[in-house]
N, C-alpha and C positions, 0 to 999 in steps of 0.2 A: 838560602835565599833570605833576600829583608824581612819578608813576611813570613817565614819561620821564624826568624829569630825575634822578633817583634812577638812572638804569639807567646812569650812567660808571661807576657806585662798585660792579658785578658784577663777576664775572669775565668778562664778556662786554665789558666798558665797558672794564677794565686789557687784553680783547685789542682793542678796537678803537684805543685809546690807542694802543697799540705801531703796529698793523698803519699808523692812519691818519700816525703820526711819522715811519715807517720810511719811507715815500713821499713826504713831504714835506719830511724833511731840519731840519736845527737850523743856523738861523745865528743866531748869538746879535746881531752886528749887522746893520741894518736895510740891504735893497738893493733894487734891483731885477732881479727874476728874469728878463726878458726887456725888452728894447724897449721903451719907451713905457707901461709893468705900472705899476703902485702899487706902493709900497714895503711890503715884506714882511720880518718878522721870525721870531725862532725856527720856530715847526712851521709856516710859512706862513700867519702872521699876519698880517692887513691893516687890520685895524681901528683904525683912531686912530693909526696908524703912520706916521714921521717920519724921512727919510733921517740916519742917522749917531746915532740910536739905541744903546744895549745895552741888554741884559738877560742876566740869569745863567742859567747852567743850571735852577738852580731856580724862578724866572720865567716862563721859556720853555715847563716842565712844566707850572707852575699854568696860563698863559696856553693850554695844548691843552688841557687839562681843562674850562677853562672856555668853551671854545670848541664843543671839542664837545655839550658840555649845552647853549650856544645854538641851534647847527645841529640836532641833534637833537629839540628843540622848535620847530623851523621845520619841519623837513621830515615832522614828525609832525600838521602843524595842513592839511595838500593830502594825506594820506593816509588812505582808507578805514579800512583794517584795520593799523594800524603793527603792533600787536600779535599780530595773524595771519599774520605775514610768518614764513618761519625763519629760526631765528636770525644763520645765516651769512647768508641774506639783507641782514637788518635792515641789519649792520655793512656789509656792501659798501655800501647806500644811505645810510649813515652818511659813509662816506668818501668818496662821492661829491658830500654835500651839502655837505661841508667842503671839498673841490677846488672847485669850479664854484659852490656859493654856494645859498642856498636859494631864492632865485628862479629861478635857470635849473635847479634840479632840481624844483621846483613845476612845472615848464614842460614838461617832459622827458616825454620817449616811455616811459622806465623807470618814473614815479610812472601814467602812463594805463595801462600794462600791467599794473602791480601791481593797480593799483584796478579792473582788470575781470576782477580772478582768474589773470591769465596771468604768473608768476611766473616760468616760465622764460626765455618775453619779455623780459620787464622785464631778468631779469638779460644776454639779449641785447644787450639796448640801450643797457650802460654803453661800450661798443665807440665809440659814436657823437661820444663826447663826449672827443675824440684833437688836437683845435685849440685854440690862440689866438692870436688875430688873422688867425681863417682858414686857418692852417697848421697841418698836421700835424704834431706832437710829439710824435718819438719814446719821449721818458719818458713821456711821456702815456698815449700805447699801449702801452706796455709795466702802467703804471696799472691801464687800465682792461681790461685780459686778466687782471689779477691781481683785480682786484674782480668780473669777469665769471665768473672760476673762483671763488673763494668763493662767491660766489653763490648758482652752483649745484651747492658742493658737499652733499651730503645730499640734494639732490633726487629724487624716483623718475623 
């Protein structure tokens, strides 16, 4: 929708910017981040991405921005109420669609909980999503405790 995609350029889109860059780290060239991964750039970039790559600081900015307005419009098209959700909500499921991809958060116990009203669920369930390639990942968990506390902060 307009008003998804409109919503980087808030104040809520410049903090999810931050929050979602700060977790995924700036490598300006192209690696892979684990094992057998796809090669990923700047803020955890993978899209059309090519080992031995650059890109500038400035690049790497436009390339999250743009990123997130896609994810954001994905993970807004398997959600009930995107817009009934709070706002610390929203952005933690923002950062999560952007980690893990819009089809494994279409898929996710966190998008069923949100869409049946159970919000503090949902922000439960970012907990779950701590693996790849079946292993436990430390940063990951450490991730998704930080998105599970946004979450639900403001909550009653």
């Amino acid at each position: 929708s307009i008003a998804g995609a409109a919503t980087v350029l808030t104040a809520a889109g410049i903090f999810a910017s931050t929050f979602v860059g700060g977790w995924e780290g700036k490598r300006n060239v192209a690696y892979i981040p684990i094992p057998g991964d796809v090669p990923t750039i700047c803020y955890g970039e993978t899209r059309g991405v090519r080992l031995g790559q650059y890109k500038t600081d400035a690049e790497c900015t436009y390339m999250l921005g743009e990123g997130l307005v896609d994810f954001e419009q994905g993970m807004r098209k398997c959600m009930k109420d995107p817009d009934g959700l709070p706002i610390n909500a929203y952005i933690a499921a923002l950062s999560l669609s952007y980690n893990i991809g819009v089809g494994g958060f279409c898929k996710s116990t966190v998008v069923v909980r949100f869409n049946s009203g159970d919000i503090r669920g949902g922000c439960d369930a970012f907990r779950r999503w701590d693996k790849a390639k079946g292993k436990t990942i430390p940063g990951l968990t450490r991730r998704r405790a930080a998105e599970a506390k946004l979450c639900t902060t403001g909550l009653l």
